[in-house]
Short mmCIF file of the C-alpha atoms (twelve columns), coordinates in Angstrom:
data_MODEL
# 
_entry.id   MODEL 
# 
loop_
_atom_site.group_PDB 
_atom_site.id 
_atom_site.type_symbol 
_atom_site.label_atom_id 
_atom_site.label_alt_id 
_atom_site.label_comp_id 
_atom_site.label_asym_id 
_atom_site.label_seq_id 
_atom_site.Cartn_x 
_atom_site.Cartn_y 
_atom_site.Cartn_z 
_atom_site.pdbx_PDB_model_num 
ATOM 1   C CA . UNK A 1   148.909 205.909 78.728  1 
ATOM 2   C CA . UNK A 2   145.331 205.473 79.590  1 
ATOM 3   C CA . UNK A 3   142.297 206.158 81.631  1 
ATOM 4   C CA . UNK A 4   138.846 205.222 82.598  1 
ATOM 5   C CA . UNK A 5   136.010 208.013 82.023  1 
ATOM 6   C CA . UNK A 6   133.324 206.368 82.819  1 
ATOM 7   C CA . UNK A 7   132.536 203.066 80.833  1 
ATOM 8   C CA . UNK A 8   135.453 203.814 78.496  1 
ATOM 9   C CA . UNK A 9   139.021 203.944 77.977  1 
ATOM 10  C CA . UNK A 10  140.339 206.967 76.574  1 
ATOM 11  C CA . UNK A 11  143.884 208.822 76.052  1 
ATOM 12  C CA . UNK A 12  145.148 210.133 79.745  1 
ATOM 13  C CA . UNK A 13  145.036 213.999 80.231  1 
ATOM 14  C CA . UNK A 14  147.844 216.237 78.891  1 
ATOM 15  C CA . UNK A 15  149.178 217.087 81.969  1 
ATOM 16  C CA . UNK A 16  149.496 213.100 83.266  1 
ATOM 17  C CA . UNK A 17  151.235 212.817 80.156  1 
ATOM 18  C CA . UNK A 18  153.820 215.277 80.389  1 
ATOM 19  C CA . UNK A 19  154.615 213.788 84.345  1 
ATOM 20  C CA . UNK A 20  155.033 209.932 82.773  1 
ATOM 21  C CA . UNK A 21  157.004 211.499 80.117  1 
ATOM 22  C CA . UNK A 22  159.694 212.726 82.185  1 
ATOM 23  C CA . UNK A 23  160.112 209.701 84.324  1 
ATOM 24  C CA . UNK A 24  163.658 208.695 82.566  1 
ATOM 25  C CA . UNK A 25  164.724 212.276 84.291  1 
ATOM 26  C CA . UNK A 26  163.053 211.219 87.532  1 
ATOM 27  C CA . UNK A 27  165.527 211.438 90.433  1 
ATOM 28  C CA . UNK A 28  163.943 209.065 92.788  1 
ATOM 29  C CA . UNK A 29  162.901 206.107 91.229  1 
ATOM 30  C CA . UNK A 30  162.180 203.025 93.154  1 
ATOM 31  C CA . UNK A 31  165.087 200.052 94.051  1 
ATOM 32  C CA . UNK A 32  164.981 196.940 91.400  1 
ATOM 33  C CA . UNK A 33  164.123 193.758 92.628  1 
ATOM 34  C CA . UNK A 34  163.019 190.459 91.360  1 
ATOM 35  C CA . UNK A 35  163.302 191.570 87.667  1 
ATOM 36  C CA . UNK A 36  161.247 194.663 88.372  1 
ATOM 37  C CA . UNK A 37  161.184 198.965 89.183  1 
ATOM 38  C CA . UNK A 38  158.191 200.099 90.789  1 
ATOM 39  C CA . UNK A 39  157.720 203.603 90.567  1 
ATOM 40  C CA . UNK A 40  155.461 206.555 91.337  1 
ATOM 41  C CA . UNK A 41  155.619 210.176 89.727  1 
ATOM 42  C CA . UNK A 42  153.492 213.176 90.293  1 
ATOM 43  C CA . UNK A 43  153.268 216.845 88.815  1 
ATOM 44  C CA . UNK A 44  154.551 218.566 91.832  1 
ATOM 45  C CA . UNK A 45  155.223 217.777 95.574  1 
ATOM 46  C CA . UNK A 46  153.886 220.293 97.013  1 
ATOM 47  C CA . UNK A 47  150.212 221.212 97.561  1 
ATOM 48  C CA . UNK A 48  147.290 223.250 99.798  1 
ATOM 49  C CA . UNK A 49  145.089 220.929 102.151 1 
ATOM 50  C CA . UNK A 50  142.478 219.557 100.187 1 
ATOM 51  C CA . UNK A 51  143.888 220.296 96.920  1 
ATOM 52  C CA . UNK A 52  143.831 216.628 94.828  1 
ATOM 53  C CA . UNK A 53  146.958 214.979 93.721  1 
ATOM 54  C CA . UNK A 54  147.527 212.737 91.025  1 
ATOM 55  C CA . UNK A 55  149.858 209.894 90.751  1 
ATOM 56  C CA . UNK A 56  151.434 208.154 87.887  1 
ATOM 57  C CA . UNK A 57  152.169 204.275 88.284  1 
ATOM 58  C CA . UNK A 58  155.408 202.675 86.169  1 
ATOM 59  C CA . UNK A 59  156.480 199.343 86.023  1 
ATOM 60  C CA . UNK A 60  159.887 199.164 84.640  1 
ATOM 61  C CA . UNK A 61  161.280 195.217 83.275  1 
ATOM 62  C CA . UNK A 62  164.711 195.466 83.985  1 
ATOM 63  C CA . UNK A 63  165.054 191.708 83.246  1 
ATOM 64  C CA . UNK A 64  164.481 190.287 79.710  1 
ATOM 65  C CA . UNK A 65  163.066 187.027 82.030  1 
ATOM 66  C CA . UNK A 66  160.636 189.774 83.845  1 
ATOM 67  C CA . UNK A 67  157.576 190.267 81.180  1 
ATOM 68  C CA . UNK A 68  155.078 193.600 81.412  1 
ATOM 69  C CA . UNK A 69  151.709 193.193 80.831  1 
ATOM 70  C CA . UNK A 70  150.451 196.833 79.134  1 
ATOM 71  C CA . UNK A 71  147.086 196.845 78.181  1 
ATOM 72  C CA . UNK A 72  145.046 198.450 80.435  1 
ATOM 73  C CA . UNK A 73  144.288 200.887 82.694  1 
ATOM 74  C CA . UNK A 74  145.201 198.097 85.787  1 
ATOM 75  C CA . UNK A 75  144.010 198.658 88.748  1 
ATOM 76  C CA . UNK A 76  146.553 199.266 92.043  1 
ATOM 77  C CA . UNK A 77  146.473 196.911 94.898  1 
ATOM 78  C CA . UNK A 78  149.033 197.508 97.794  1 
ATOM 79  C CA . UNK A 79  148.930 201.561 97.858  1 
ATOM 80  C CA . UNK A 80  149.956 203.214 101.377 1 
ATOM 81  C CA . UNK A 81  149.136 206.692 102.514 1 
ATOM 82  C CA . UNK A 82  151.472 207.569 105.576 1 
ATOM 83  C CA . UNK A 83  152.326 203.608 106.182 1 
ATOM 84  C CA . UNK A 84  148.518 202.923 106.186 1 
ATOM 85  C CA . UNK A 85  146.732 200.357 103.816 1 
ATOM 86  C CA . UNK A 86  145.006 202.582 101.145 1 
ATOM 87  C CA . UNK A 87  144.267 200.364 98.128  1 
ATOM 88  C CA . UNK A 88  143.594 195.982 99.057  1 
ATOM 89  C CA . UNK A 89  146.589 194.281 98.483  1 
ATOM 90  C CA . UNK A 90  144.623 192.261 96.097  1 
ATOM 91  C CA . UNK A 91  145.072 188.371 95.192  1 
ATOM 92  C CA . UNK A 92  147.239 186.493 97.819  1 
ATOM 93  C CA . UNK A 93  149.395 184.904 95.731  1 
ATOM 94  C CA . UNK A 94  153.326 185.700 94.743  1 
ATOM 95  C CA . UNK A 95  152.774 187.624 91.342  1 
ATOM 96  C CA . UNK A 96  151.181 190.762 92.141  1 
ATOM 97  C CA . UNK A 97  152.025 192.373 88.800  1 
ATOM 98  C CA . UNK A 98  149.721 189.851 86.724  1 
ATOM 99  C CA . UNK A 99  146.737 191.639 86.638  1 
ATOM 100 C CA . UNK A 100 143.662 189.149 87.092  1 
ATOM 101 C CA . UNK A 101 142.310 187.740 84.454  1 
ATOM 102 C CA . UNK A 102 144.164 189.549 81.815  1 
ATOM 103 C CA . UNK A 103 143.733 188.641 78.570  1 
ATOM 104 C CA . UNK A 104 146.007 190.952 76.536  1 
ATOM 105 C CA . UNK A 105 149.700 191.590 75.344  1 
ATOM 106 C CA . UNK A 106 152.197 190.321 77.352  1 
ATOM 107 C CA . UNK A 107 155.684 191.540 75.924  1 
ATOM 108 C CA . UNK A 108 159.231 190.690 77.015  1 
ATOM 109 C CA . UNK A 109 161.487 192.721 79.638  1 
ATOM 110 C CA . UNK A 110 162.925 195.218 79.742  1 
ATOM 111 C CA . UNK A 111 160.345 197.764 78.948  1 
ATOM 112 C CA . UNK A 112 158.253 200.233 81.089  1 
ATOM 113 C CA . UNK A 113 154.736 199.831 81.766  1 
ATOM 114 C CA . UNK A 114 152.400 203.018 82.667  1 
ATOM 115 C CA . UNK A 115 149.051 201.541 81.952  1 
ATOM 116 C CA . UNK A 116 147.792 201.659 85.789  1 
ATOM 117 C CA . UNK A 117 144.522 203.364 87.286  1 
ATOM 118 C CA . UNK A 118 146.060 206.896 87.862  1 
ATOM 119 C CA . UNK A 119 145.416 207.182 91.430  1 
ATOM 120 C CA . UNK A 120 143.923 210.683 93.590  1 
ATOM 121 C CA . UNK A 121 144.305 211.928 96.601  1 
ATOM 122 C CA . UNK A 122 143.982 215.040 98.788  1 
ATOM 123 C CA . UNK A 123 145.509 215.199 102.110 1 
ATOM 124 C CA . UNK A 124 142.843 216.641 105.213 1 
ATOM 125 C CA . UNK A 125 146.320 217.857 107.409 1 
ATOM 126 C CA . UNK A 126 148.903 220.304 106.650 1 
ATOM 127 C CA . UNK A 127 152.506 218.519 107.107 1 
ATOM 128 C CA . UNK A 128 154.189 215.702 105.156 1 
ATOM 129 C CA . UNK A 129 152.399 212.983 103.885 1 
ATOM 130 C CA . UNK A 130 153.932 209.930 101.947 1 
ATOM 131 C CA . UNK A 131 152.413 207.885 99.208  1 
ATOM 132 C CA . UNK A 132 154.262 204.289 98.969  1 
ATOM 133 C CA . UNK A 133 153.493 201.510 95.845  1 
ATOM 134 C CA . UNK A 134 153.892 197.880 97.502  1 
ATOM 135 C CA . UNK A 135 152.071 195.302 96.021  1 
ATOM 136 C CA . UNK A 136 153.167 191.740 97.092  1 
ATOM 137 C CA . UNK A 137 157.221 191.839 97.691  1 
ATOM 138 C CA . UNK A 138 157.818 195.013 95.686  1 
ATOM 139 C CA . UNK A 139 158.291 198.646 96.461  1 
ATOM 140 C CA . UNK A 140 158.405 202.003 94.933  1 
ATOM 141 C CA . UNK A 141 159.594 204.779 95.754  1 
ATOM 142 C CA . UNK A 142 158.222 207.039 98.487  1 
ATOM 143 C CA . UNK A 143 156.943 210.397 97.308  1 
ATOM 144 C CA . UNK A 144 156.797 212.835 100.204 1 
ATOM 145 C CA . UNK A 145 153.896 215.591 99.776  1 
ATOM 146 C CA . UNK A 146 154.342 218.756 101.505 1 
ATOM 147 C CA . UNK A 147 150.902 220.043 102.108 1 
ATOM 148 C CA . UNK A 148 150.208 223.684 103.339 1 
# 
């Protein structure tokens, strides 16, 4: 897994790695469809207003006719913070996983992907906030933030 710091691409932090590396335990992982498994992961669920969360994308191939596309980081279209539009959708067209104009590996399904932009927020409101994944047709799971 990857990351941009600045101008380059470097290994992600220790910490995101230890959240993607426990997604196979991951109780809530998001309904296949159309070949794919979106889901999102993050180190806890639980934070202080203002306090920055970080969230882990996969993209699980459940299909060996659904190909991943791993080099990266990719950016995230189709993000939602509390059902509202966070991130563009991105390109209208039906195959929202394709990253534009990629020009790397493209390997056969099934496999997991986890070379997306690792995304940040911090939530302004005490209460429950949700952070959805829906680019296109697809969904992840919802993870629910309880913020104090």
């Amino acid at each position: 897994m990857v990351v941009r710091e600045g101008g380059r691409i470097v290994d992600a932090p220790p910490a995101d790695q230890a959240v993607a590396a426990g997604y196979s335990q991951a109780p809530d992982k998001g309904a296949a469809a159309g070949g794919y498994r979106l889901t999102l992961l993050a180190e806890g669920l639980a934070c202080k207003v203002g306090q920055p969360v970080r969230i882990i994308h996969v993209c699980e191939s459940v299909a060996p006719d659904a190909p991943l596309y791993p080099m990266g980081p990719k950016p995230v279209t189709g993000e939602y913070i509390d059902g509202q539009l966070a991130l563009s959708q991105g390109p209208a067209d039906d195959q929202p996983l394709i990253p534009p104009s990629y020009d790397g590996r493209v390997v056969p399904g099934p496999g997991l992907d986890f070379n997306f932009d690792i995304t940040e927020y911090s939530f302004g409101t005490p209460g429950r906030h949700a952070v959805q994944w829906r680019p296109g047709s697809w969904e992840s799971n919802t993870l629910w933030f309880d913020v104090t």
